[in-house]
C-alpha positions in Angstrom: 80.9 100.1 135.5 82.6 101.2 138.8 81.1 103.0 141.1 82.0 106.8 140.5 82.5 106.7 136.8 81.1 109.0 134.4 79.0 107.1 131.6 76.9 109.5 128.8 74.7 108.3 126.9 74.7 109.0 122.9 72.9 107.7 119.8 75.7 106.8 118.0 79.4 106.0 118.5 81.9 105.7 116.1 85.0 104.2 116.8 88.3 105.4 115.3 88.4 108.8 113.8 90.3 107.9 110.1 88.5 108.3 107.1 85.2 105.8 107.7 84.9 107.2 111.2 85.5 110.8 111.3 82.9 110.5 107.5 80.7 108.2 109.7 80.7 111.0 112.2 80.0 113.6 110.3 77.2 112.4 108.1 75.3 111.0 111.0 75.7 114.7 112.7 74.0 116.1 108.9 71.2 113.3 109.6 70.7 114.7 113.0 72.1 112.2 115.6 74.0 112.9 119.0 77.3 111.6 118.1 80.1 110.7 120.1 83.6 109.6 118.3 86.4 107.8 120.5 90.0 107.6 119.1 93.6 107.3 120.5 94.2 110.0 118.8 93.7 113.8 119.9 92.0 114.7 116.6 90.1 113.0 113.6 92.6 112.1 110.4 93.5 108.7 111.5 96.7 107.0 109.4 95.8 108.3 106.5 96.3 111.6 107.6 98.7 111.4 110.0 100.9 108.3 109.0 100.0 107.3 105.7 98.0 108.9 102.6 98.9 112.6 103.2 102.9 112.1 104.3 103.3 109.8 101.5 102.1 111.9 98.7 103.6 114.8 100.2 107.0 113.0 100.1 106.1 111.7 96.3 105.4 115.5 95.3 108.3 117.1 96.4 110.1 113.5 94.6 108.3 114.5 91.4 109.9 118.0 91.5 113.7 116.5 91.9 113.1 114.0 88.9 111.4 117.1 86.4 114.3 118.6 87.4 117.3 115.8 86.8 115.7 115.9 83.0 115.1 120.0 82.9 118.0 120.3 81.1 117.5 118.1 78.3 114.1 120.7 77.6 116.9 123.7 78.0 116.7 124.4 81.9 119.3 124.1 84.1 118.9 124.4 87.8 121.8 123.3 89.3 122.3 120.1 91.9 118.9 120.3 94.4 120.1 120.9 97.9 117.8 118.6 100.3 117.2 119.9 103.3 115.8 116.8 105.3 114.4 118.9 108.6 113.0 121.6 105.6 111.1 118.4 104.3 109.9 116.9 107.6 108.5 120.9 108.4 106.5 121.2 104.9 105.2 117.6 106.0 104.5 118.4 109.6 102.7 121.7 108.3 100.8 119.9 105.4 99.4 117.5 108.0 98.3 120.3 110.3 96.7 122.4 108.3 94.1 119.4 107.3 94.4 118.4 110.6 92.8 121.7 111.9 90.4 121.6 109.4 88.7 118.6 110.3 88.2 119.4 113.9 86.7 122.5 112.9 84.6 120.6 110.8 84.0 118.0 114.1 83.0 121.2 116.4 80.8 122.7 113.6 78.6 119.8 113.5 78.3 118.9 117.4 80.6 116.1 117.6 81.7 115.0 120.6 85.5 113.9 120.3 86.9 111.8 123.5 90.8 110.5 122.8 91.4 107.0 124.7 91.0 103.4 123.5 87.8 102.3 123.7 86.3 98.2 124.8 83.0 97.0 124.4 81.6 95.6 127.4 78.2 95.1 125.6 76.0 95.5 122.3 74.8 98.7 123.9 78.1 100.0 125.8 81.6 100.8 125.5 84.4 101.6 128.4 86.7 104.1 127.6 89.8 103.8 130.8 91.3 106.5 131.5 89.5 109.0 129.4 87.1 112.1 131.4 84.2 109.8 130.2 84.9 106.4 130.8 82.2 105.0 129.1 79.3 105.5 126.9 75.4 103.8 126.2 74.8 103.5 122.6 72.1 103.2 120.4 74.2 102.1 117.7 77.9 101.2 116.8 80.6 101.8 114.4 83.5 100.0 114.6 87.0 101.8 112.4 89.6 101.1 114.0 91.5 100.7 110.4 94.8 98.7 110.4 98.3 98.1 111.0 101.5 97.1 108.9 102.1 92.9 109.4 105.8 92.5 110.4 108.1 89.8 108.8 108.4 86.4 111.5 110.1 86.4 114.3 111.0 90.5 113.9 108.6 93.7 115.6 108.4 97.2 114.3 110.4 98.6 117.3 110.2 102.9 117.5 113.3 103.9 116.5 114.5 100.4 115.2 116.1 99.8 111.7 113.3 97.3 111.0 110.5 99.9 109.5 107.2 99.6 109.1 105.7 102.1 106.3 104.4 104.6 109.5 108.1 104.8 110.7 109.4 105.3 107.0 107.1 108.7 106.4 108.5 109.5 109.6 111.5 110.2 107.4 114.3 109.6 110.7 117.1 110.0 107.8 118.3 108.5 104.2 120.0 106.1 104.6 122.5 105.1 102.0 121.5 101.8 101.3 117.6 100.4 102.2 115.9 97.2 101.3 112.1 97.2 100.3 110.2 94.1 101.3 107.1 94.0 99.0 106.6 94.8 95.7 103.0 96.5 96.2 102.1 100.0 96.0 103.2 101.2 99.5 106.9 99.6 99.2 107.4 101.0 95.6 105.8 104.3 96.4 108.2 105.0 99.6 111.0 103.0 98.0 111.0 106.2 95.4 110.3 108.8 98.4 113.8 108.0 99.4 115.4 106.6 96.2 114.8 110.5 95.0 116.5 111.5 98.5 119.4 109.8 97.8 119.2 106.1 99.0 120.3 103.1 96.7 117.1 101.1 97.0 117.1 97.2 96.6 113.7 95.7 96.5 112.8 92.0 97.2 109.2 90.5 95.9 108.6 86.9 96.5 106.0 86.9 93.7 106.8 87.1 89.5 106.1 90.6 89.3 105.6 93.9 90.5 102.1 95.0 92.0 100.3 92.1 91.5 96.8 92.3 90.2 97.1 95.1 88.0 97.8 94.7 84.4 101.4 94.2 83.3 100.5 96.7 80.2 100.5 99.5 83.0 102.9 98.1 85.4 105.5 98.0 82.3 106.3 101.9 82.0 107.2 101.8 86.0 108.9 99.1 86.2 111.3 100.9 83.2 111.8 103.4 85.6 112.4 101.7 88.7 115.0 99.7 86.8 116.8 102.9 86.7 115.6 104.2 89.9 116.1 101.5 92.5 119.8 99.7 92.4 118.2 95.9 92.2 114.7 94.5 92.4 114.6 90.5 93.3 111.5 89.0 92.2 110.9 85.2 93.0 112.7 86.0 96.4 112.3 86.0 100.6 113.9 87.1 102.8 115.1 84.1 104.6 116.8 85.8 107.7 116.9 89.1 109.1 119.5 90.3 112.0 118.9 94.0 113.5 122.3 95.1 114.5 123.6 98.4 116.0 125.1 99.9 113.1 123.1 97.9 110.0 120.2 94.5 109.2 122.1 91.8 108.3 119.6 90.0 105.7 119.7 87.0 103.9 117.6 85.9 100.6 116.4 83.1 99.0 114.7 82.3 95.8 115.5 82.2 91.9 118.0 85.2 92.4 121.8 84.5 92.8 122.0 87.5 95.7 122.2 85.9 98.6 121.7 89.4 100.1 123.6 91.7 102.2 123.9 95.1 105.1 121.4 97.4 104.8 121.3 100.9 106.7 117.4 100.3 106.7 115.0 97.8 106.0 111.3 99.0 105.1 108.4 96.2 105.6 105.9 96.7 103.3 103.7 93.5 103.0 100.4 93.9 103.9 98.2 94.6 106.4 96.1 93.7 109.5 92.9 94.3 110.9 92.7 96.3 114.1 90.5 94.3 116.1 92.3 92.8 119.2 91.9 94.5 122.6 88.3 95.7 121.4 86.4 93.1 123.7 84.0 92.2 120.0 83.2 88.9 122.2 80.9 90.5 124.4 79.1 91.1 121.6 77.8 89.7 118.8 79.8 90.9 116.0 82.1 87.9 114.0 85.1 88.2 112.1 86.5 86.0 109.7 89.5 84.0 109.7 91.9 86.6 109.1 90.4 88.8 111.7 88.1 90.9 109.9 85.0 92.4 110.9 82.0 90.7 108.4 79.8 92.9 107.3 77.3 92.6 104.6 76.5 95.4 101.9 75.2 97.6 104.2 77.9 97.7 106.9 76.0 95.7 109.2 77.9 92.9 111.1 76.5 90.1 112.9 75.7 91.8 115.7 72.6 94.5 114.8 73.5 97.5 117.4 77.1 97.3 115.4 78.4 98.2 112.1 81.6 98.3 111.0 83.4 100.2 107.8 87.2 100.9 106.3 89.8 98.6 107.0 88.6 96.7 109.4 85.7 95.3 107.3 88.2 93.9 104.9 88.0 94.5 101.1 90.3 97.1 99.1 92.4 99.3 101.8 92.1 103.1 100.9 90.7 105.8 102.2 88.0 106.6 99.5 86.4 103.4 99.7 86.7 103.5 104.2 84.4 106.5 103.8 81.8 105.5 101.6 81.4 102.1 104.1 81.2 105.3 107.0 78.3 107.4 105.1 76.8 103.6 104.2 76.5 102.2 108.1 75.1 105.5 109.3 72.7 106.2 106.4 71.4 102.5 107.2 71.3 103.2 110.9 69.2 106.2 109.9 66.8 104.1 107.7 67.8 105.6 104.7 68.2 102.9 101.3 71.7 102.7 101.3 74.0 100.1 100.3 77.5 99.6 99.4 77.3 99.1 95.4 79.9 100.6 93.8 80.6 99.1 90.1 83.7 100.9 90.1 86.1 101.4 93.1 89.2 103.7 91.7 92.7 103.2 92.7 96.0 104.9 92.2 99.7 103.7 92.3 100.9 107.5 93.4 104.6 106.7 92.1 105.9 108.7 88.8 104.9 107.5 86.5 101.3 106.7 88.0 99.2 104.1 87.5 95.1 104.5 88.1 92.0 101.5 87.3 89.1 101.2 88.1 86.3 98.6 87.1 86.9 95.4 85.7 90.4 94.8 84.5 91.8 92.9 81.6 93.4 90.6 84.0 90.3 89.6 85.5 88.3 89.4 82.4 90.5 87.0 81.5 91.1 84.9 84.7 86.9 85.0 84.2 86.9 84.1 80.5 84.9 87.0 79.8 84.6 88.0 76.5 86.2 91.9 76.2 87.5 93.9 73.6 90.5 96.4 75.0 91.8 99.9 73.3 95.2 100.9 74.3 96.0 104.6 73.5 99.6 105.3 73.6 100.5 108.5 74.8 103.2 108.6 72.1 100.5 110.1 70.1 99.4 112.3 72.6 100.4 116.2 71.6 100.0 117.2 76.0 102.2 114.0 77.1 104.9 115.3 74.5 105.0 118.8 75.8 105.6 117.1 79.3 108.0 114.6 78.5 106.0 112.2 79.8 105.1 110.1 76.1 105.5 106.3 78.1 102.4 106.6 79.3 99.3 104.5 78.0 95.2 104.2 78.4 93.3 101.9 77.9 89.7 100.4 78.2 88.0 97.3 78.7 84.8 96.8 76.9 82.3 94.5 76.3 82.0 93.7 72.7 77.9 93.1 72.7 76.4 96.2 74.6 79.5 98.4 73.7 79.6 99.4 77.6 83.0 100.4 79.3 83.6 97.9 82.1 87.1 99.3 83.1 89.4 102.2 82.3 93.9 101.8 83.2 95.7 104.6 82.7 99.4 105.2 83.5 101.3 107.9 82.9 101.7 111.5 85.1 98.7 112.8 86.6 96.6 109.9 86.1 94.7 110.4 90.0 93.6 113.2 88.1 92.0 111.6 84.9 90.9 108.4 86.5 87.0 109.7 87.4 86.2 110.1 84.5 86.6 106.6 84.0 84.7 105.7 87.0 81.8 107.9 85.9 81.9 105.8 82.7 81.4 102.9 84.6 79.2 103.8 87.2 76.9 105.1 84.8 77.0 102.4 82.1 78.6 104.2 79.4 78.9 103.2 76.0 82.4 103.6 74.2 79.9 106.4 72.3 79.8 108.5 75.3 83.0 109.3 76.0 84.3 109.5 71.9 82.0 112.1 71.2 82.2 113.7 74.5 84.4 117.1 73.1 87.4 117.1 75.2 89.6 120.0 75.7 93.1 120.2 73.5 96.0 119.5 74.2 95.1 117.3 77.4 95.9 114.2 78.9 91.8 113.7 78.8 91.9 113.6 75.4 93.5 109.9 75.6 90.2 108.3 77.2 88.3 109.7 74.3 90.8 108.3 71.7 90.9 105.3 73.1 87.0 105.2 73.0 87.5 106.4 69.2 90.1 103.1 68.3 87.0 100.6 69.1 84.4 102.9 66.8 87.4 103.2 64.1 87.6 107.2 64.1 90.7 107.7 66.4 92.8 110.7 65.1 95.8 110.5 66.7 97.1 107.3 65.6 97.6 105.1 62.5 94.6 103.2 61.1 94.0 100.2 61.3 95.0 97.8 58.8 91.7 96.6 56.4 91.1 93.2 56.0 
């Protein structure tokens, strides 16, 4: 350190204040540690928060209003053509964002946390500079690294501020609709902002170099969306790159290739959505011990730790499934461990959600992967045709269904899509998690007329006693 700067001493600093460090944070705080958390950012929410989770359902609410009300009027309500006031939108965001926003550091100042905003370096297993910052730098006890991650860019282009090359932080920034926008990925975060501004106006054209939409889950639930995006977005090119991509003053010039005869075209915008990377450079990890893998990522075993034993490591960074749930489970994990408690990251079902309209949520073992694994399953499909609550909505294209091992009658996985499924998804998790049998949930009473009701049908088709659609043909 040089001479004159201010260095603390703490026993435990988190590093990056999204979802795995500000829950890292705050649990080690409840377990009694001094903690210290270092961000860029002047308060705890990281992307998720700020430029991610929160803006983008925000956005995909207020998108689910203006389609319930382009098909009001074939239920017998009329309101007229919505008028969309785009600064009106960007306030509700801002003021959605700051009201959580305030509401964490509360939380923070409640337990004792020490917050310090600047971008932190390790210099050591034990220490950590922190330039430019009132406390430049900080002896440790123990480490967790969260620095999350960042959207990749195509080759040869940057996500410039400003730029009409977008990554999915500038897109909820929502600088304007344009008229015409290309999507470059066909996974959850290009479809779901491809509708945020498909509903505000834009003629969206999607390009997927894969076979299908969202990869990984199973086409039985990816079918109802895709229905819709079909009317939704004005094309969707699977089997297709983009080959070239020019950033001019007025529009992107962009050329495909692939199976598609569109060779491409202008576009007022073009939104990158194709993965992401692990934010690890500039954090000096080679004066310590820790490793990453070949892609970058932090290794960590089930417990957070990485290879070096002052430092753990959770959410992003560590690799794995990216969302926010997951992130701060890994937090509470590497601090409980630091704290000698016996805890350890084994979750038998991790639930995600595709927050478009119609959703899709899974969790557990999928049908896909049962069969990519030659496992032996039986799977129930309920369609919500049948279901009385999905009728009333309008909303009958929906489906559940469950994955089950034939032998031991146990749920391994629950799909549902369909509106509201974030909502109905836990129940399948807790199914899992606890090692339910189809029994469990068939003769759990659930409330009528509900969406819930459709897990406990579907349990009902594998024992035979499903009421709510036709019986199955006897031998």
């Amino acid at each position: 350190m040089v001479m004159g700067e201010f260095v603390q001493e703490c026993d435990l600093v988190v590093i990056g204040a999204g979802p795995a460090g500000y829950a890292a944070a705050f649990r080690a705080a409840d377990l009694g540690m001094d903690v210290t958390l270092v961000d860029t950012a002047e308060g705890p929410g990281g992307v998720c928060l700020f430029r991610g989770c929160i803006p983008s359902k925000t956005y995909l609410y207020l998108a689910e209003l203006l389609h319930d009300a382009s098909r009001a009027p074939e239920m017998g309500i009329t309101f007229g053509q919505p008028e969309i006031d785009i600064e009106g939108v960007r306030r509700w965001k801002r003021s959605v964002v700051e009201k959580l926003a305030g509401g964490l550091v509360q939380l923070s100042d409640g337990r004792g946390i020490q917050r310090i905003q600047g971008r932190a370096e390790f210099v050591s297993s034990t220490e950590i500079r922190i330039p430019g910052a009132e406390i430049s730098g900080i002896r440790f006890q123990h480490a967790v690294i969260a620095t999350g991650s960042r959207p990749i860019a195509l080759p040869d282009t940057t996500f410039e501020k400003g730029g009409r090359i977008m990554s999915s932080t500038a897109a909820l920034g929502l600088p304007d609709v344009p008229r015409r926008m290309l999507v470059v990925g066909g996974g959850y975060v290009g479809l779901e902002i491809g509708m945020i501004y498909a509903a505000l106006g834009s003629e969206i054209h999607l390009v997927e170099m894969g076979d299908r939409l969202l990869p990984g889950i199973d086409e039985d639930l990816v079918a109802p969306l895709r229905r819709r995006l079909d009317t939704a977005f004005g094309a969707i090119h699977l089997n297709t790159r983009v080959a070239e991509v020019k950033a001019r003053e007025e529009d992107v010039e962009v050329v495909f290739s692939g199976d598609g005869e569109d060779p491409g075209g202008a576009f007022d915008r073009v939104l990158v959505a194709i993965g992401r990377s692990p934010n690890t450079r500039g954090l000096g990890l080679e004066n310590t011990g820790v490793r990453t893998d070949e892609s970058g990522f932090i290794r960590v075993d089930d417990r957070q730790r990485t290879d070096d034993e002052n430092i753990f490591a959770a959410g992003d960074v560590a690799g794995g499934m990216m969302l926010a749930h997951k992130a701060s489970r890994e937090g509470k994990i590497a601090v409980e461990v630091i704290a000698g408690e016996p805890s350890a990251f084994d979750a038998a079902a991790i639930p995600a959600v595709v927050y478009t309209d119609p959703q899709i949520a899974y969790c557990g073992l999928t049908e896909t992967e049962a069969s990519r694994e030659n496992r032996p399953v039986e799977v129930q499909r309920f369609p919500w045709k049948y279901s009385g609550r999905a009728i009333t909505m309008g909303t009958g294209e929906g489906l559940t269904k469950m994955v089950i091992d034939p032998e031991s009658r146990r749920i391994l996985g629950v799909g549902i899509v369909g509106r509201d499924t974030e909502g109905l998804i836990s129940e399948g998790v807790l199914a899992v998690e606890m090692g339910a049998v189809v029994e469990d949930v068939a003769l759990s009473i659930h409330p009528h007329p509900t969406l819930s009701e459709t897990e406990a049908e579907a349990a009902e088709i594998f024992l035979g006693s499903a009421t709510h659609v036709p019986p199955r043909k006897r031998g």
